[in-house]
C-alpha atoms as a printed R data frame, in Angstrom:
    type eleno elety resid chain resno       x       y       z
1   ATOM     1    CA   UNK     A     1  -4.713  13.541 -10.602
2   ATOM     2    CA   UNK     A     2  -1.510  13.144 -12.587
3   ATOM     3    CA   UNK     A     3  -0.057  11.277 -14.739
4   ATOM     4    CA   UNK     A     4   1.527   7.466 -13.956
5   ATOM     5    CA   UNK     A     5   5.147   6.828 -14.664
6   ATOM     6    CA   UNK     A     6   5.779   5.479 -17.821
7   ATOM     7    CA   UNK     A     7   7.274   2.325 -16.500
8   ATOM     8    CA   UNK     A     8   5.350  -0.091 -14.489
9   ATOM     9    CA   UNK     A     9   6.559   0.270 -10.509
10  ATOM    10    CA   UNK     A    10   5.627  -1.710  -7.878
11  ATOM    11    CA   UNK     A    11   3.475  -0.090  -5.743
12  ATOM    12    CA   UNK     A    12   2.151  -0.893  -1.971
13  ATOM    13    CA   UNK     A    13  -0.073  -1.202   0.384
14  ATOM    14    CA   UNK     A    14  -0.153  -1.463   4.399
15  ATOM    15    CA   UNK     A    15  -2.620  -3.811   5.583
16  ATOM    16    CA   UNK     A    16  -3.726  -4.907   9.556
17  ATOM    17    CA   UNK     A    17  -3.461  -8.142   9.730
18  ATOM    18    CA   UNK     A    18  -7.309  -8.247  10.625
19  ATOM    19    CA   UNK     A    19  -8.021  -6.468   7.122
20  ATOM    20    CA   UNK     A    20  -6.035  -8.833   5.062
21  ATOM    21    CA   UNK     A    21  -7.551 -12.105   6.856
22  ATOM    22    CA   UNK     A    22 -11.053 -10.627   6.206
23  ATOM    23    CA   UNK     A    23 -10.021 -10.272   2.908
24  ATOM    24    CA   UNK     A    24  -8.607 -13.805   2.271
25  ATOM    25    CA   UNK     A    25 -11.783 -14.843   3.088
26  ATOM    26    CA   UNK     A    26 -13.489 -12.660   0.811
27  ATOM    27    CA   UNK     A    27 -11.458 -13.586  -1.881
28  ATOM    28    CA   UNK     A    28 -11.072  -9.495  -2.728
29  ATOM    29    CA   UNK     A    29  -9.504  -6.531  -0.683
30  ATOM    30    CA   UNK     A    30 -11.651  -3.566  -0.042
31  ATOM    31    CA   UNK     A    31  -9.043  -1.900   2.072
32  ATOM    32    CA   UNK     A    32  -8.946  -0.319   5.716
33  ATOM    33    CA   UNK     A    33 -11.955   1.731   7.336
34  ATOM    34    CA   UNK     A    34 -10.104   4.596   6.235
35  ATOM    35    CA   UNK     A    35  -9.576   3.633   2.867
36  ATOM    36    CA   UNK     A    36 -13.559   2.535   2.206
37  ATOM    37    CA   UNK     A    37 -14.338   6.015   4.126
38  ATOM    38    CA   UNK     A    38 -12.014   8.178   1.213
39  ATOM    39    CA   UNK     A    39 -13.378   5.869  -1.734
40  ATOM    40    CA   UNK     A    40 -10.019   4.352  -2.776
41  ATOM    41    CA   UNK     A    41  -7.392   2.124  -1.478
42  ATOM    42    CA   UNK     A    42  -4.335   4.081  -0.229
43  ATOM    43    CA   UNK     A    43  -0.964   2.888  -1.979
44  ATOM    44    CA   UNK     A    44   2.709   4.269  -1.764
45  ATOM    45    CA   UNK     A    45   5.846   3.676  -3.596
46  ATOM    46    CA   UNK     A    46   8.741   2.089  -2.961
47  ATOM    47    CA   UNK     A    47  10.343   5.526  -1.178
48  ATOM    48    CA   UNK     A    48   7.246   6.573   0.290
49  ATOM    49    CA   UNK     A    49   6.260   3.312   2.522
50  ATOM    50    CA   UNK     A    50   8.464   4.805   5.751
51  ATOM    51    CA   UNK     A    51   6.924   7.631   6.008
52  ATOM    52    CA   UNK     A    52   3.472   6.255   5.793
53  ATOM    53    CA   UNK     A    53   4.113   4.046   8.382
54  ATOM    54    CA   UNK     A    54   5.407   6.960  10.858
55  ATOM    55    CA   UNK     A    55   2.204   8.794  10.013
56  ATOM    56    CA   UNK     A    56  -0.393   6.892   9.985
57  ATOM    57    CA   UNK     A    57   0.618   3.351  11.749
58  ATOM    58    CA   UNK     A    58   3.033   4.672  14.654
59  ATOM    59    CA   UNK     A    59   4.002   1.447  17.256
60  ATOM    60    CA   UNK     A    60   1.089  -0.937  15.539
61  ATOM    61    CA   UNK     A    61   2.458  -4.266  15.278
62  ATOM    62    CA   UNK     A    62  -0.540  -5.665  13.182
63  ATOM    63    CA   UNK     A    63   0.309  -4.797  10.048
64  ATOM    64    CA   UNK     A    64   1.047  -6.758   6.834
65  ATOM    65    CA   UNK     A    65   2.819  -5.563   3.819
66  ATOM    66    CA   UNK     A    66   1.316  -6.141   0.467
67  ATOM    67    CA   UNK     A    67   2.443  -4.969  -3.084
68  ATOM    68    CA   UNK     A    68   1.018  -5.266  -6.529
69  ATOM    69    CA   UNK     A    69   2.867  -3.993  -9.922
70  ATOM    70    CA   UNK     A    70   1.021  -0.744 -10.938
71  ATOM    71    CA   UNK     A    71   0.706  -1.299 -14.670
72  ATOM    72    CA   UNK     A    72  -1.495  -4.633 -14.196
73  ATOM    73    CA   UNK     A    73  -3.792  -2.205 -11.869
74  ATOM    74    CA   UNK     A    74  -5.046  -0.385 -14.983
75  ATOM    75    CA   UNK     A    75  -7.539   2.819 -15.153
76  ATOM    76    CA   UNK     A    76  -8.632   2.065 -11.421
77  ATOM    77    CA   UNK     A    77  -5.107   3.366 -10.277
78  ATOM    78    CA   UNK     A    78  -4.745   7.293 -10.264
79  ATOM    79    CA   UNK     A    79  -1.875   9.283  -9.310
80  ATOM    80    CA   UNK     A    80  -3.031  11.874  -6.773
81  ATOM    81    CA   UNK     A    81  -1.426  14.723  -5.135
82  ATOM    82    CA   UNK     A    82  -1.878  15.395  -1.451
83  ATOM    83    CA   UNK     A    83  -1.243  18.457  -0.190
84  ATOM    84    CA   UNK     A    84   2.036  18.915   1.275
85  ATOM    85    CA   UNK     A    85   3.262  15.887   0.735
86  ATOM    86    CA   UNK     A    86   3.902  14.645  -3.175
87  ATOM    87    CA   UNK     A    87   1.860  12.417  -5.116
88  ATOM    88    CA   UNK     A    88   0.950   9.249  -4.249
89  ATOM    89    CA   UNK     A    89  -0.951   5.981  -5.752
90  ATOM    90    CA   UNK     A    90  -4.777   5.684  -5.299
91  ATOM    91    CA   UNK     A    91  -6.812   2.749  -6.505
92  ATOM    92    CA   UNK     A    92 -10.395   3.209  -6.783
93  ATOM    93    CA   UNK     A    93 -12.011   0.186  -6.415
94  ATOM    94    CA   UNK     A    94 -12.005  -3.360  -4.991
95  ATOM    95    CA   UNK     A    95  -8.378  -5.441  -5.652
96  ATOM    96    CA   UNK     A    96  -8.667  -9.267  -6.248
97  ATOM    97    CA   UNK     A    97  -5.922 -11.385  -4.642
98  ATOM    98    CA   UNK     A    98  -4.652 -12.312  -7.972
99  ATOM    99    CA   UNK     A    99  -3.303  -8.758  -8.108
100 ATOM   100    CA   UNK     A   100  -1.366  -8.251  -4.745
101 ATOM   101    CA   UNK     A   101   0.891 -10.551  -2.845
102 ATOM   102    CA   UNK     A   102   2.353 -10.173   0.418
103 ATOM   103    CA   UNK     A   103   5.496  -9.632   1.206
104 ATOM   104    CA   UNK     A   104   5.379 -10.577   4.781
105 ATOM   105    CA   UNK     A   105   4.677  -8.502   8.559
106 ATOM   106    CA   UNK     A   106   5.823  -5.269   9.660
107 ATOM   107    CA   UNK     A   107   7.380  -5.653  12.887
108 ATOM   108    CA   UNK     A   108   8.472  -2.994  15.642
109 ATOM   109    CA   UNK     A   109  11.838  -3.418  16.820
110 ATOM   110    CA   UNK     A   110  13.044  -3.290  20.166
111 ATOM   111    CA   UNK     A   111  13.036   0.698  19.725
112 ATOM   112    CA   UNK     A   112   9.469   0.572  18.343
113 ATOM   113    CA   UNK     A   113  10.395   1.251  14.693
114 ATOM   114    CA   UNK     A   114   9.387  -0.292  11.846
115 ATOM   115    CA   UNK     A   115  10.649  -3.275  10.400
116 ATOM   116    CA   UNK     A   116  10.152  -4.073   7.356
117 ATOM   117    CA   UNK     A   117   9.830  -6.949   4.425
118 ATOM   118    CA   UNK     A   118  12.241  -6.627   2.147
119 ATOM   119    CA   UNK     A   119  10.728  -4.290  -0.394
120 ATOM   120    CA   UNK     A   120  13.569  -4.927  -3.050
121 ATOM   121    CA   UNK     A   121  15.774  -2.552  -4.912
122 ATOM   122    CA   UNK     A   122  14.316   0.587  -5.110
123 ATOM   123    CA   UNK     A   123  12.680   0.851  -9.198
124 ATOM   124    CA   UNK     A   124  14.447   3.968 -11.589
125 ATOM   125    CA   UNK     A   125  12.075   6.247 -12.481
C-alpha cells in the first residue's frame, strides 16, 4: 500500500448496470463478483478509467459509471500497487450511496469503444 495524494481526487468506479440496481435497492454498494471475491472495491483515477475498461470490460454495454471524492472515503481507501501496472485506489469495505454518484452509462460506439460520461477536467496532482 502507498500513500494517498495529498489532495482529495475524485476517484471511480465501473459498475454493470445489474450491480448498481441491486445496490439501489440495498441502499449500499458491495461491488462486482470480482470485487467481493478480492475483498475490496476496485477504483481508478481520472487517467486510469480507459484502460480499465479495455481490460477488464471489452464490448460490454452494461456498465454504469460512478465516482466518489477520495478524501470523504477515509481509512477504508488504500492506495495499492499492482504489478505492472501503477497504483491504483482500493476501498475495503461496503460504500453507502451517500458517498458515490453516477455520472451516467458507458456506451460502445459504432466501433465498439467506449464512450464515456464526462469525467471532468482531469485533477493536478
Amino acid at each position: 500500500m502507498t500513500q494517498a495524494p495529498r489532495v482529495a481526487l475524485p476517484i471511480y468506479h465501473i459498475a454493470t448496470t445489474a450491480d448498481w440496481r441491486q445496490a439501489e435497492a440495498e441502499g449500499r454498494y458491495h461491488g462486482s463478483a470480482l470485487c467481493r471475491a478480492g475483498g475490496f472495491i476496485h477504483m481508478s483515477t481520472h487517467a486510469q478509467v480507459p484502460a480499465t475498461l479495455a481490460r477488464f470490460f471489452e464490448g460490454r454495454d452494461d456498465l454504469v459509471l460512478i465516482t466518489a471524492d477520495s478524501a470523504a472515503l477515509g481509512a477504508a481507501l488504500h492506495w495499492d500497487e499492482v504489478p505492472g501496472a501503477g497504483t491504483f485506489p482500493h476501498y475495503y469495505g461496503v460504500l453507502e450511496l451517500a458517498q458515490l454518484r453516477v455520472l451516467g452509462a458507458i456506451t460502445l460506439d459504432a466501433d465498439g469503444r467506449h464512450r464515456l460520461p464526462d469525467l471532468g477536467p482531469a485533477p493536478e496532482v
